[in-house]
Structure formats: structure tokens, C-alpha cells
C-alpha positions as CSV (number, residue, x, y, z in Angstrom):
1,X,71.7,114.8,126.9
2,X,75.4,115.3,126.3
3,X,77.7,113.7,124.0
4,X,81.6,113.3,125.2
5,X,83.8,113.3,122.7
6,X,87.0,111.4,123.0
7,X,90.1,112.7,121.9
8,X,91.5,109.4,122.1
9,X,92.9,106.9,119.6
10,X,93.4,103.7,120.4
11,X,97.1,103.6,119.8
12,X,97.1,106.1,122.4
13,X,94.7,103.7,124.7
14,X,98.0,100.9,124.0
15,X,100.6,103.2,125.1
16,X,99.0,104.5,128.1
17,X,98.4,101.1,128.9
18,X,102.2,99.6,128.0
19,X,103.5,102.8,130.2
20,X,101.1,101.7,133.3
21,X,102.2,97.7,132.9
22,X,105.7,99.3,132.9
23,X,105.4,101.4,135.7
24,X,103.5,98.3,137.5
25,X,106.9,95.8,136.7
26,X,109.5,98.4,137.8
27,X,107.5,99.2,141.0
28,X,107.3,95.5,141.9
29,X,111.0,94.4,140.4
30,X,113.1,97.5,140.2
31,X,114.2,99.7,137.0
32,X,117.1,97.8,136.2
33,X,115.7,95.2,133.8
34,X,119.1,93.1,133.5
35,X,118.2,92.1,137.1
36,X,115.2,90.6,136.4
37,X,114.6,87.2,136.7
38,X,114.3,85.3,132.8
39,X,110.8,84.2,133.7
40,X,109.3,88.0,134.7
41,X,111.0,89.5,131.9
42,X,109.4,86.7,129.4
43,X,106.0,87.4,131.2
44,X,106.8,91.2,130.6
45,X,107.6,91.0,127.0
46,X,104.5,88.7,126.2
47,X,102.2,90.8,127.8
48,X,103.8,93.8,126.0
49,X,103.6,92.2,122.6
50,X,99.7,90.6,123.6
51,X,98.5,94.5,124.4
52,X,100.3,95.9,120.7
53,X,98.9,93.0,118.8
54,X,95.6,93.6,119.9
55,X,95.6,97.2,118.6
56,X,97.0,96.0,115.4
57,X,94.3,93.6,115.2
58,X,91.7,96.6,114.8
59,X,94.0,97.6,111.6
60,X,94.1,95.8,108.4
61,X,97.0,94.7,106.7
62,X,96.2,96.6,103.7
63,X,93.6,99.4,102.9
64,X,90.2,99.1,101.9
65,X,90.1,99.7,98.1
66,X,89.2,103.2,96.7
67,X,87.0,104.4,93.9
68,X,87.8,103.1,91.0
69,X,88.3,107.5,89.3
70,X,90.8,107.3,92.3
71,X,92.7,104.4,91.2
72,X,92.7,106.2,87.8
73,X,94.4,109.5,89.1
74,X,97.2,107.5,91.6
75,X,98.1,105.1,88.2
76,X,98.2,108.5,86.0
77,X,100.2,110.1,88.7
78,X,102.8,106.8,90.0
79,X,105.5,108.0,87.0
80,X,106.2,111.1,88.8
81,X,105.7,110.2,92.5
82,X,108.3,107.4,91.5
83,X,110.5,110.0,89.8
84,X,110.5,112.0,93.0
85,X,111.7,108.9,94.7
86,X,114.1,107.6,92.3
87,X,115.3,109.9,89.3
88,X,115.2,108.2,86.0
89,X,114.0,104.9,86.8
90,X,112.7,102.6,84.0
91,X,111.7,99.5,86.2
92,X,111.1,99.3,89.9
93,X,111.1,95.6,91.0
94,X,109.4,94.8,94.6
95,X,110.5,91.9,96.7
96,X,107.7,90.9,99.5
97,X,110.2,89.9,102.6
98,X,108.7,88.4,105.8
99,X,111.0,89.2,108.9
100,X,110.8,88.4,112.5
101,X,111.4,91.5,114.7
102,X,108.6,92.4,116.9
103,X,107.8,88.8,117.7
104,X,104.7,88.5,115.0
105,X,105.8,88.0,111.3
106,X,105.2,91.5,109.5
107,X,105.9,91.8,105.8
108,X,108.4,94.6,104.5
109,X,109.6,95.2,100.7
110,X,112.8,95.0,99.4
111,X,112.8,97.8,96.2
112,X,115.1,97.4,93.5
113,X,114.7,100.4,90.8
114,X,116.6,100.1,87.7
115,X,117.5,103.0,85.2
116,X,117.6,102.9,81.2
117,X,121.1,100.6,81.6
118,X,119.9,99.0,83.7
119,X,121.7,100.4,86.6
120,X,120.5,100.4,89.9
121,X,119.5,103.7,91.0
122,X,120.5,104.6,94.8
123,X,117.3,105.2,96.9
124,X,116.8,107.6,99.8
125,X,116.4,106.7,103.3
126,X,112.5,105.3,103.8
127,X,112.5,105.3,99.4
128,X,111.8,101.2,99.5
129,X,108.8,101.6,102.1
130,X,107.5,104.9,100.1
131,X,108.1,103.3,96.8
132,X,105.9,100.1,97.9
133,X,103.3,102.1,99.2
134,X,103.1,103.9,96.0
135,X,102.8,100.7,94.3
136,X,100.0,99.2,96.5
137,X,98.4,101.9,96.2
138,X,97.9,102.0,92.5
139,X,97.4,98.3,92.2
140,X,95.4,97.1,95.4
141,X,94.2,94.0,93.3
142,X,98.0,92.4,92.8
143,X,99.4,89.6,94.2
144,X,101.7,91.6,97.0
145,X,103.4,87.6,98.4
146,X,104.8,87.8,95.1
147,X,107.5,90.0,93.7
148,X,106.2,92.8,91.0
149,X,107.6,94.3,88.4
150,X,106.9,97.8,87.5
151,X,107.8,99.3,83.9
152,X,107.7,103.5,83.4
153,X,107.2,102.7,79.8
154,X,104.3,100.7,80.0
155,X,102.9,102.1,83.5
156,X,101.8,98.3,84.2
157,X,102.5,96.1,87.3
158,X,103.5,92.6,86.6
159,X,104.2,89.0,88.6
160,X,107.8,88.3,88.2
161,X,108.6,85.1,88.1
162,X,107.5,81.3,86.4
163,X,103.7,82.2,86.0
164,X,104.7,85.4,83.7
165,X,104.2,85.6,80.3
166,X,107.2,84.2,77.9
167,X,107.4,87.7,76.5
168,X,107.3,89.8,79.6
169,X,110.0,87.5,80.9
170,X,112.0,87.9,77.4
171,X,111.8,91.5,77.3
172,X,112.5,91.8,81.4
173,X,115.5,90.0,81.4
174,X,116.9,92.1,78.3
175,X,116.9,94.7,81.2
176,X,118.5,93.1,84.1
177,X,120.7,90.0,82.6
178,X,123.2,91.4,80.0
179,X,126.1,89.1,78.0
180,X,129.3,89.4,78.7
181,X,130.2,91.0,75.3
182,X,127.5,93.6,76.2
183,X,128.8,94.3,79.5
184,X,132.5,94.7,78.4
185,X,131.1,97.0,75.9
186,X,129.1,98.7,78.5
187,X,131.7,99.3,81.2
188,X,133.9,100.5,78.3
189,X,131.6,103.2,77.3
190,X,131.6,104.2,80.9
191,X,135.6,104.8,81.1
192,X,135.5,106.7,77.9
């Protein structure tokens, strides 16, 4: 008895079959797809969309959670991988956004990481995807529909918004909402 192993993924499975249902459409309508009819190229799309979804079906939206030892080392280990990301942040605050692209609503983060003055620190290309991942990694138990907050001070992840604490809220606004007085004073310690 013989075992056959398949080098196969199923995400190679979908694209093997999206290339066949192309090749199928052009054979039958012709490459050009402007000249296709509105109906064929809505039955075209839907059927392409039908055969991803149902590979992203198999996936789940998040991972499965990890040992707890693990959890320990990525939360020991988040103040530097965020460092990498984004030099000398102090708070990186992460906005769930749903969007509309691929025909199925998919949820992507907007980052926003803050230094010491509360200046936003410029991220690199892919930093807001990496930097959420980071987060969900360490904290697979938060609330990710709501925006989180997390400090470098206190390595903790918190729920921005009404149902935070009073404190939190006191001490997170200090960071991001200044007086006027203090941000005159600010911009002139900049210029000088």
C-alpha cells in the first residue's frame, strides 16, 4: 500500500481553478473583457469571488490561541518588535476599519503610534498591518471591533473609548489632546 502525498495547498487548488474558469470565459467570449456583455462579466466575477471565498472559508479570521508560556514571551518581546517598526513610540493606538474591496467585508487596521510628545511617528510601508498583527498576537483575548490602545510604559492593551476606565481616559488624553497654551509652548520649543 502506497501513500501519495500532495504537494498541493488549497490556495493553489483555487488558483488552478480561477485560471481554468478564465481560460473557459475567454475561449467562449474572447480576451478582451471590455467586450463582454454586463451579464457574462457579472456571472464571471461572482463565480470568481464564490471559488476565493470558499477557500477563505477553510481559514479562520484569526488564529487559534497559543500556549499561554508563548503569550508570555510575544508580550515580553512586543516593546522591541514595535521599536523596530516604529522608533520611539510611547502609544500605538489601533483603529478596526471594515472596507469593501473584494466584494466580502474584510477588516483592516488603521495604526496610529504616537512618540513621548505626542507626535505621530511616520510608519513604513506594510508598518500598520505588521504593527496589528503584532498586537493580536500578544493579546488574542481583546476586543479587536474595538479600537486599542497600547502603552510602552505599561506594556498593556486597553479599549479606547466610553467603557474605559475614568483614569486610563484621563491619563490617555494628557497624550493626545494638549491646550492651546501647551501647544504654543510646544511648537515654540521646536523653532528654538
Amino acid at each position: 500500500m502506497t501513500t501519495v502525498i500532495s504537494t498541493l495547498t488549497d490556495a493553489d487548488g483555487v488558483e488552478e481553478s480561477l485560471v481554468a474558469l478564465d481560460a473557459d470565459y475567454t475561449a467562449v467570449y474572447g480576451p478582451e473583457l471590455r467586450t463582454w456583455s454586463r451579464g457574462v462579466r457579472g456571472e464571471y466575477f461572482s463565480t470568481c469571488i464564490t471559488r476565493r471565498s470558499r477557500q477563505s472559508e477553510a481559514v479562520p479570521l484569526r488564529p487559534r490561541r497559543s500556549s499561554a508560556g508563548r503569550r508570555r514571551r510575544h508580550c515580553k518581546q512586543l516593546p522591541y518588535r514595535i521599536d523596530q517598526i516604529a522608533p520611539g513610540a510611547v502609544t500605538v493606538l489601533a483603529t478596526p476599519v471594515w472596507t469593501d474591496t473584494s466584494g466580502e467585508m474584510t477588516q483592516t487596521f488603521v495604526v496610529r503610534a504616537s512618540n513621548a510628545d505626542g507626535d505621530m511617528v511616520r510608519l513604513p510601508q506594510g508598518g500598520c498591518r505588521r504593527l496589528a498583527a503584532l498586537l493580536q498576537g500578544a493579546f488574542p483575548a481583546a476586543d479587536w471591533e474595538r479600537t486599542q490602545t497600547w502603552h510602552a510604559d505599561t506594556g498593556r492593551l486597553t479599549t479606547w473609548g466610553r467603557h474605559a476606565s475614568r483614569a486610563f481616559r484621563d491619563s490617555a488624553d494628557a497624550g493626545f489632546v494638549e491646550s492651546l497654551a501647551a501647544y504654543d509652548a510646544r511648537l515654540a520649543a521646536k523653532e528654538a
